[in-house]
NUTORZA-317780 format. One record per residue (C-alpha): residue number from 0; residue in one letter; x negated, y negated, z. Coordinates in Angstrom, 2 decimals. Layout:
# NUTORZA-317780
+-----+---------+---------+---------+---------+
: num : residuo :      c1 :      c2 :      c3 :
+-----+---------+---------+---------+---------+
: NUM :       a :       X :       Y :       Z :
...
+-----+---------+---------+---------+---------+
***
This chain:
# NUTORZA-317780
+-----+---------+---------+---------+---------+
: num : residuo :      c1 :      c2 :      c3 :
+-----+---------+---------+---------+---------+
:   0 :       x :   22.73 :   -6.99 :   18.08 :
:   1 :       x :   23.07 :   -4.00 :   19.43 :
:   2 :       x :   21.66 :   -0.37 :   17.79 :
:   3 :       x :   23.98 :    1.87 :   15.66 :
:   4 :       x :   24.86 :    4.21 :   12.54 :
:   5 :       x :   24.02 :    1.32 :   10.30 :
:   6 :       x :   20.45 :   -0.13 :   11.90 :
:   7 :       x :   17.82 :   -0.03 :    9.45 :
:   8 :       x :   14.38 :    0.21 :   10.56 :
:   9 :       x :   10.94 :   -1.78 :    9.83 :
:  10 :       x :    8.03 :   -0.68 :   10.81 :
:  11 :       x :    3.96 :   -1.09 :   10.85 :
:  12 :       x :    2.19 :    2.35 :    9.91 :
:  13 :       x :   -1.47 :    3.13 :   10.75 :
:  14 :       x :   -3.59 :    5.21 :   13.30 :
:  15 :       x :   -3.70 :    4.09 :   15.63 :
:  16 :       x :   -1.18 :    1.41 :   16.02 :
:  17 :       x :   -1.10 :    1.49 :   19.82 :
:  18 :       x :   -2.22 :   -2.11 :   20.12 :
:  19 :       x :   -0.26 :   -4.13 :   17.60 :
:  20 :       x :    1.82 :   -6.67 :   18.71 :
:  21 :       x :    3.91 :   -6.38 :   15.44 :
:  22 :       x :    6.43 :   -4.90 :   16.85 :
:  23 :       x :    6.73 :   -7.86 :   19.73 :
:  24 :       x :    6.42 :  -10.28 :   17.11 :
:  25 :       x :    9.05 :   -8.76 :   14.29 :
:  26 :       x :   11.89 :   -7.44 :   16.78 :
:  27 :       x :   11.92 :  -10.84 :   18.37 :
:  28 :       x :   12.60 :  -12.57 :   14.82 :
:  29 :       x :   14.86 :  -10.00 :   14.12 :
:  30 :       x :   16.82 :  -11.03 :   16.86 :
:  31 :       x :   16.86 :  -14.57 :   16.09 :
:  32 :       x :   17.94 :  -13.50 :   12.68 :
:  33 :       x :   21.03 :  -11.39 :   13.95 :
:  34 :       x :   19.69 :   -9.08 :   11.48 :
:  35 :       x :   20.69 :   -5.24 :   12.26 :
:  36 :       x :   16.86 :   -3.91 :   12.29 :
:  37 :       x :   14.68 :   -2.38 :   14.49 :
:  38 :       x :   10.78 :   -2.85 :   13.86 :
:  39 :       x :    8.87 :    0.17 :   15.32 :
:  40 :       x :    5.23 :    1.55 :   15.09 :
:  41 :       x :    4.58 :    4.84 :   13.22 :
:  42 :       x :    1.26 :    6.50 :   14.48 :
:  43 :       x :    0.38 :    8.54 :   11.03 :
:  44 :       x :   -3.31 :   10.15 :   10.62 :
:  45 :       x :   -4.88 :    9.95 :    7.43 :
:  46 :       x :   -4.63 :   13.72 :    7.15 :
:  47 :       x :   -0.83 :   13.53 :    7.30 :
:  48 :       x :   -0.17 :    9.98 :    5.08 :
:  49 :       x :    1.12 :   11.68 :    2.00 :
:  50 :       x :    3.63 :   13.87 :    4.05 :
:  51 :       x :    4.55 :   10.59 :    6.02 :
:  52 :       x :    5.03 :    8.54 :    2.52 :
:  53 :       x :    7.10 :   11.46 :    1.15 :
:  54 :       x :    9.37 :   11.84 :    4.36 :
:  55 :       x :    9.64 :    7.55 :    4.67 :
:  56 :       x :   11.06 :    8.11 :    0.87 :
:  57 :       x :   14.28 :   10.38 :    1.78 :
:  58 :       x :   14.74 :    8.58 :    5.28 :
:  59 :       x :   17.38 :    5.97 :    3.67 :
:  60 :       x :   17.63 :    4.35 :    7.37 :
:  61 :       x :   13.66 :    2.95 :    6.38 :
:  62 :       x :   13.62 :   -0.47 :    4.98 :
:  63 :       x :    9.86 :   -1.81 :    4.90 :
:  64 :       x :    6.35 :   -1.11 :    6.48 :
:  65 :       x :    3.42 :   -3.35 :    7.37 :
:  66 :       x :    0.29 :   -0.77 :    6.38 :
:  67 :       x :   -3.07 :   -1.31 :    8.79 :
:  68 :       x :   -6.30 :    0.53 :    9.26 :
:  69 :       x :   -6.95 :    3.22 :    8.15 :
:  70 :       x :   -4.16 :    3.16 :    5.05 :
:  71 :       x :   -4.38 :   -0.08 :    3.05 :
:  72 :       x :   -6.59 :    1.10 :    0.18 :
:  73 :       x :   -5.18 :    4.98 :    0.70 :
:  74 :       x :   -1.87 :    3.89 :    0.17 :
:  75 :       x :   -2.06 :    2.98 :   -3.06 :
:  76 :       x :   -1.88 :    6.35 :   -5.03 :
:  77 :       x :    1.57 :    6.56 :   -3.02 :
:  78 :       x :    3.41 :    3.69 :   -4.46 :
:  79 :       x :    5.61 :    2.97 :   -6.84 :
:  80 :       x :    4.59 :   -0.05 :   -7.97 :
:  81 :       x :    2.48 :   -3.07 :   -6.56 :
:  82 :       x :    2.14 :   -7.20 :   -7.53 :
:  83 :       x :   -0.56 :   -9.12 :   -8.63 :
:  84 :       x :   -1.97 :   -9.82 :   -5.17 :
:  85 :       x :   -2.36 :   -6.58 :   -4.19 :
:  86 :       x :   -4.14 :   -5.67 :   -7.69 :
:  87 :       x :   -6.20 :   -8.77 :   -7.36 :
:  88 :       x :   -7.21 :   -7.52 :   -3.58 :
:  89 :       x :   -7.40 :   -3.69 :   -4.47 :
:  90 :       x :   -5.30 :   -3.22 :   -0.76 :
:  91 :       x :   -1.84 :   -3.15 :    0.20 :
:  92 :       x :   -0.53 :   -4.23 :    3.73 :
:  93 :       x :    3.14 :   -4.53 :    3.00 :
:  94 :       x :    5.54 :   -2.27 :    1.32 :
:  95 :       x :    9.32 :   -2.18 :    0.59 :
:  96 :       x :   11.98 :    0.15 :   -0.61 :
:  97 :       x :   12.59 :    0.49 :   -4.06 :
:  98 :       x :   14.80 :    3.43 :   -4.21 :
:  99 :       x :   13.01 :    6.81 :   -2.98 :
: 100 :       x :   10.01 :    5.25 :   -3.55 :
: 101 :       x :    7.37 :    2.30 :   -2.74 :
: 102 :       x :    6.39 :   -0.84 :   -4.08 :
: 103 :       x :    3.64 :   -3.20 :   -2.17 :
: 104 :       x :    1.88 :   -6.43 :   -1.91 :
: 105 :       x :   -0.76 :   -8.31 :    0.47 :
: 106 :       x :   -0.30 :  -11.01 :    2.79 :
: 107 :       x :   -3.48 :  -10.67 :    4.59 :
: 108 :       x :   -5.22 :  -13.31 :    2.28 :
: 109 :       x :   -2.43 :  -15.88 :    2.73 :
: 110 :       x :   -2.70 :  -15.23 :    6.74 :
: 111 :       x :   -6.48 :  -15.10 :    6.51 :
: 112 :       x :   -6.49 :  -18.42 :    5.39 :
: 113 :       x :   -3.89 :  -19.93 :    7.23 :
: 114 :       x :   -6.07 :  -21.16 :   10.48 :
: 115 :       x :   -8.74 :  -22.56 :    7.79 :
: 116 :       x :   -6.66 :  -25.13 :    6.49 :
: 117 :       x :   -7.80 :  -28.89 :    6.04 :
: 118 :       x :  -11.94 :  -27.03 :    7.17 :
: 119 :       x :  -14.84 :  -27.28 :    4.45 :
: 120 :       x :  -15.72 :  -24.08 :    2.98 :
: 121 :       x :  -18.58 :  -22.72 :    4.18 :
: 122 :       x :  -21.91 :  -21.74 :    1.72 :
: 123 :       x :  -22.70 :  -18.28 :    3.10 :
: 124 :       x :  -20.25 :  -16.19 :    4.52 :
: 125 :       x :  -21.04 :  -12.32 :    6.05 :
: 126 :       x :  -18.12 :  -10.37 :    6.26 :
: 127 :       x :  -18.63 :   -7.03 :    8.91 :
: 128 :       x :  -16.70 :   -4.29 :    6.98 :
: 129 :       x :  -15.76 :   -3.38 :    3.60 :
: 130 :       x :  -12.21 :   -1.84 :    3.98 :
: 131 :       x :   -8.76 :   -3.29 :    2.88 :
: 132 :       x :   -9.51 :   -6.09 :    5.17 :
: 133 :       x :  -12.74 :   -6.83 :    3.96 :
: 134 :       x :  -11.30 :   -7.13 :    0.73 :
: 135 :       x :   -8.16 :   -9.66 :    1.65 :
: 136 :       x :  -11.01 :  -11.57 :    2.61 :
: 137 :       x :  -13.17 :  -11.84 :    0.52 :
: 138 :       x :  -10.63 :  -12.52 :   -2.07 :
: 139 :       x :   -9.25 :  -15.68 :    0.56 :
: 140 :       x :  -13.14 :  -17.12 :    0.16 :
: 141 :       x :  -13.10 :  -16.98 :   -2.86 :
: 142 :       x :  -10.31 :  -18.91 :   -3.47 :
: 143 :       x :  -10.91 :  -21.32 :   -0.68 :
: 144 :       x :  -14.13 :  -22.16 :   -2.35 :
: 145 :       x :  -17.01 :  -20.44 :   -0.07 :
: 146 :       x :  -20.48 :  -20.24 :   -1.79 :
: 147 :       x :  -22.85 :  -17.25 :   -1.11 :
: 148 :       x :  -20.03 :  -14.06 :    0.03 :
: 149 :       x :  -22.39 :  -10.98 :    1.63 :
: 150 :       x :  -20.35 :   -7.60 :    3.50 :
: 151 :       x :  -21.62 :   -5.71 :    5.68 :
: 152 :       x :  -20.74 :   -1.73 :    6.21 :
: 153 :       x :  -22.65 :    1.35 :    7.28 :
: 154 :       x :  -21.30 :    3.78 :    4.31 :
: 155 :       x :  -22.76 :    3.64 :    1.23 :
: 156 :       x :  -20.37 :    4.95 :   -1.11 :
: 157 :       x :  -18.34 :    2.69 :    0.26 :
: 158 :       x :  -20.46 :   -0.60 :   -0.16 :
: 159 :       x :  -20.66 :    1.12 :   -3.68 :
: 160 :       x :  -17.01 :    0.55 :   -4.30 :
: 161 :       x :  -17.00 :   -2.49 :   -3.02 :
: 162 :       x :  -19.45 :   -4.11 :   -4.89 :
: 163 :       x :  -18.18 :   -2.25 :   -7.82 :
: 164 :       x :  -14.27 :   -3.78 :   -6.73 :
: 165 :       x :  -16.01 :   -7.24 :   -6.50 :
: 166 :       x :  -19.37 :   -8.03 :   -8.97 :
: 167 :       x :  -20.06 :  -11.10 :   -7.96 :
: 168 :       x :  -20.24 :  -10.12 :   -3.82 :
: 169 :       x :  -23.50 :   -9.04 :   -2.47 :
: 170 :       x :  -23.07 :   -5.75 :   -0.17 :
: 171 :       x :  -25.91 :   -4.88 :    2.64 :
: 172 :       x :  -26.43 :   -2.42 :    4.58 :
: 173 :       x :  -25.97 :   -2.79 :    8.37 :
: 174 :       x :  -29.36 :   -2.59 :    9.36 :
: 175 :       x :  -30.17 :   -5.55 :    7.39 :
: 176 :       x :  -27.85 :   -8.02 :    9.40 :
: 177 :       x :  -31.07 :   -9.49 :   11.36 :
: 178 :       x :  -32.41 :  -11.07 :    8.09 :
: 179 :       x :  -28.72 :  -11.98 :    6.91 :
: 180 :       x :  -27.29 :  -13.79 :   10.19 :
: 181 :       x :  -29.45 :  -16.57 :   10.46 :
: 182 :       x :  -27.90 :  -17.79 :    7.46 :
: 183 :       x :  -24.68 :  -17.14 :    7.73 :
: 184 :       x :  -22.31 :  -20.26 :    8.53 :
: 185 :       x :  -18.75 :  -18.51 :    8.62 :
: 186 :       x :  -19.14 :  -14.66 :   10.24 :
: 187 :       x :  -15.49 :  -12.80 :    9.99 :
: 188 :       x :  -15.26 :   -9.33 :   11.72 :
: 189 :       x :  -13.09 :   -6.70 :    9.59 :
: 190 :       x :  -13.98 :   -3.58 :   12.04 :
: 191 :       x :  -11.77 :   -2.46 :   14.60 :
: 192 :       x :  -14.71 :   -2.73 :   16.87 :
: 193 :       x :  -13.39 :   -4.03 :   20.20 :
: 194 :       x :   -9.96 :   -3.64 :   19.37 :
: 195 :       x :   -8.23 :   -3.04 :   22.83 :
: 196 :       x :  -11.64 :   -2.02 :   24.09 :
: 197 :       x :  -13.01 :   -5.27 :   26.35 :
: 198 :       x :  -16.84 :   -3.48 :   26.35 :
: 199 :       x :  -17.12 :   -2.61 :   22.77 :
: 200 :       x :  -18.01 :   -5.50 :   19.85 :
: 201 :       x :  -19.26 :   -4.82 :   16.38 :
: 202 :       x :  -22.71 :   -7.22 :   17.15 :
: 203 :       x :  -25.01 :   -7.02 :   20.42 :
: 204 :       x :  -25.75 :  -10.03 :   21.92 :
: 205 :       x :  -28.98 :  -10.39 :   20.31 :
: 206 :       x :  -27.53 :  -10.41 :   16.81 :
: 207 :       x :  -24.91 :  -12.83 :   18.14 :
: 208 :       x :  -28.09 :  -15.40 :   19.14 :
: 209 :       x :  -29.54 :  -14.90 :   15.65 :
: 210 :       x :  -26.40 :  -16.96 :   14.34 :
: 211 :       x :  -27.30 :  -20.59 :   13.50 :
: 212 :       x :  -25.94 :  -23.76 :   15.46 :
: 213 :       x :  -22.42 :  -24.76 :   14.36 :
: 214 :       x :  -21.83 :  -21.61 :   12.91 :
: 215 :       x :  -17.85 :  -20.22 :   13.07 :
: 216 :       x :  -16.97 :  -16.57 :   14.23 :
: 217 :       x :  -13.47 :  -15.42 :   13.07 :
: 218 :       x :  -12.38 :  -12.04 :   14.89 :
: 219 :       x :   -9.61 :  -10.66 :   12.84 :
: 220 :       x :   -8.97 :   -8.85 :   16.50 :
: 221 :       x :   -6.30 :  -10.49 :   18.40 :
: 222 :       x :   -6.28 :   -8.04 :   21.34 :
: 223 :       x :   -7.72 :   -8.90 :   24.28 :
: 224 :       x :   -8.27 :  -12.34 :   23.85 :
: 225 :       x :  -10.89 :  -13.44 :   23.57 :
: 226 :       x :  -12.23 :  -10.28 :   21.97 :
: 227 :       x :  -16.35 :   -9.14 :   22.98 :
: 228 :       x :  -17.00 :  -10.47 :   20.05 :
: 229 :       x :  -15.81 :  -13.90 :   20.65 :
: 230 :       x :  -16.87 :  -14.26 :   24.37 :
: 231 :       x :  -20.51 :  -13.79 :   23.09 :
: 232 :       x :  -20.34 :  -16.74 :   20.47 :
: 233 :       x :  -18.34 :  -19.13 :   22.44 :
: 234 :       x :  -21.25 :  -18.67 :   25.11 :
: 235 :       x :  -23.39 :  -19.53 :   22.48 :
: 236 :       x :  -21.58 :  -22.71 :   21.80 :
: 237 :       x :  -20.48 :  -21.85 :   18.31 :
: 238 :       x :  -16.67 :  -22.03 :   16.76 :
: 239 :       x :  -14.21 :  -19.12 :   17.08 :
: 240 :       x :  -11.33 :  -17.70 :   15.78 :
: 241 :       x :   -9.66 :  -14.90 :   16.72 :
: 242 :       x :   -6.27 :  -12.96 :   14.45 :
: 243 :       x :   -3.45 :  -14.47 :   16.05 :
: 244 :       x :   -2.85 :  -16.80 :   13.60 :
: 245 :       x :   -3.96 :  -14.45 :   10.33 :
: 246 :       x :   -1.08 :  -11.76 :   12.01 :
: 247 :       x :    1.42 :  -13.93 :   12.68 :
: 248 :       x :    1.50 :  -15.60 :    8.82 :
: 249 :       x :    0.79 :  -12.29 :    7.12 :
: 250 :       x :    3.70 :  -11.31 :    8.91 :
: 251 :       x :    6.07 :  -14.16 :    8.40 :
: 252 :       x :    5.15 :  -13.97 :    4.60 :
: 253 :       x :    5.80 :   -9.74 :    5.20 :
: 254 :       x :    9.28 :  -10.75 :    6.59 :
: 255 :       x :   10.31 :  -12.83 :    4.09 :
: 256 :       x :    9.48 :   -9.96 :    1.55 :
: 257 :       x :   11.51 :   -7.49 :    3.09 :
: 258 :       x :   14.70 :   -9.72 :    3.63 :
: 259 :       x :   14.48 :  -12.48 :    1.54 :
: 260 :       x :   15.22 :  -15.15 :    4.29 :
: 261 :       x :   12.74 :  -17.82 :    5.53 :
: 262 :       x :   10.63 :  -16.48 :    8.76 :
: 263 :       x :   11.29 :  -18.11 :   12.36 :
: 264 :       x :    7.47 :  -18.48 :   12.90 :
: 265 :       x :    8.08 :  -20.82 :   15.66 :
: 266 :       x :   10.08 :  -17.84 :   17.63 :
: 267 :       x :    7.34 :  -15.28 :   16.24 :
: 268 :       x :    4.53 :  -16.93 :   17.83 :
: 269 :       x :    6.30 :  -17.50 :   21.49 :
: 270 :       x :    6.90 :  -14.27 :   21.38 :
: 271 :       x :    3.01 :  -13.03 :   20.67 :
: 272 :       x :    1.57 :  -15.88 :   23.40 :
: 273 :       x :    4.16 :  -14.71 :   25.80 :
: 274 :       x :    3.39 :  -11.11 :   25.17 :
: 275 :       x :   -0.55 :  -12.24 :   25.30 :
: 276 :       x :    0.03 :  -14.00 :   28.37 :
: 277 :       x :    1.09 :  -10.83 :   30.20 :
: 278 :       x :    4.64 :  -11.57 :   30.15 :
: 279 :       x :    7.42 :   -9.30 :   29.44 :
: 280 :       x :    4.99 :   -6.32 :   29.16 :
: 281 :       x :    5.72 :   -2.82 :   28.76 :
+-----+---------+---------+---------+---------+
***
């Protein structure tokens, strides 16, 4: 379907947004759908969110947003409304139009747990970060059954919130990871650490050889792939996971929100694995 006066647009807002593969992944079901919609990314700094929020509100044309780093917890203030998920997680990754304004929810737990299915929970998870993500994931251990949940960040005052957000989690301090990762059975990187960036990852080598045999390592990064991060452990021998899978079901799950129509997830992953593979770039 081609673009005109009556297209409605979709889009994933963050900062920056220059690597998702939302777009890729959304316009192709969009397609398949024969829906008139364009999904597009909107690069918005934190500085300027509450102008972008108030300017989304009069733009009639706007139908929905995915919300990523840095805006899932800052959102908030700017809605409308949100559900029970997105209370429960304290973040919001997916809002809709209600009106002028906003109401949101969070799919990142149902797509966080989505490549875990049918696998034991693990007894001591370490979660790098304490951001929105962080939080979508701890609330997924939780109800997958984990044991012992620790995160990891470098601010305090945020650590403070978090542990405030979540009593029964244990927050650390970076620096302590060398005592912390030889326990740790399930590791799940929240940073963007490596995102796009093949020589950056959020753990050096060393700390990656301080995790024990048969321990997993789930990159929430899908871009490249494998990301630093998951080069280093699959050299070690140990499991990996990387965010394909957690994107494309929080984003089938985000579709369905907007429109109200079942997801094509079959056509929403060729068209990440093709776009992964190099093909059709732009």
């Amino acid at each position: 379907m081609g673009i005109n006066g009556e297209t409605g647009i979709l889009g994933i807002l963050g900062y920056p947004v220059r690597y998702s593969l939302s777009p890729v992944m959304h316009n192709a079901a969009l397609q398949h759908l024969g829906q008139n919609l364009l999904y597009v990314a909107f690069p918005v700094a934190t500085a300027d969110l509450a102008a972008a929020i108030a300017g989304f509100g009069v733009a009639e044309s706007l139908v929905g947003l995915n919300v990523t780093i840095p805006h899932k917890e800052q959102i908030l203030p700017y809605l409308s409304a949100v559900d029970e998920r997105a209370n429960q997680v304290g973040a919001v990754n997916t809002i809709r139009r209600q009106g002028r304004g906003w109401v949101g929810t969070n799919t990142d737990v149902a797509g966080f747990l989505a490549p875990l299915a049918g696998r034991v929970p693990p007894p001591n998870v370490t979660v790098l970060g304490c951001g929105g993500a962080a939080r979508a994931v701890v609330v997924g251990c939780r109800e997958w059954g984990c044991g012992q949940i620790r995160v990891i960040g470098r601010n305090p005052q945020k650590l403070a919130a978090f542990q405030r957000a979540f009593p029964g989690v244990r927050t650390r301090d970076w620096a302590e990871l060398p005592q912390i990762l030889p326990e740790t059975n399930l590791l799940v990187n929240t940073t963007p650490v490596g995102m796009g960036a093949p020589g950056q990852t959020p753990l050096t080598p060393g700390e990656v050889d301080l995790l024990p045999r048969g321990a997993t390592v789930y990159d929430l990064i899908y871009k490249p792939r494998p990301t630093p991060l998951l080069r280093l452990a699959a050299a070690r021998g140990l499991g990996t996971l990387d965010g394909l899978s957690m994107l494309l079901h929080q984003g089938a799950i985000a579709l369905e929100y907007w429109l109200g129509v079942p997801a094509p997830v079959d056509v929403m992953y060729h068209a990440l694995t093709e776009q992964l593979a190099g093909k059709d770039a732009v």
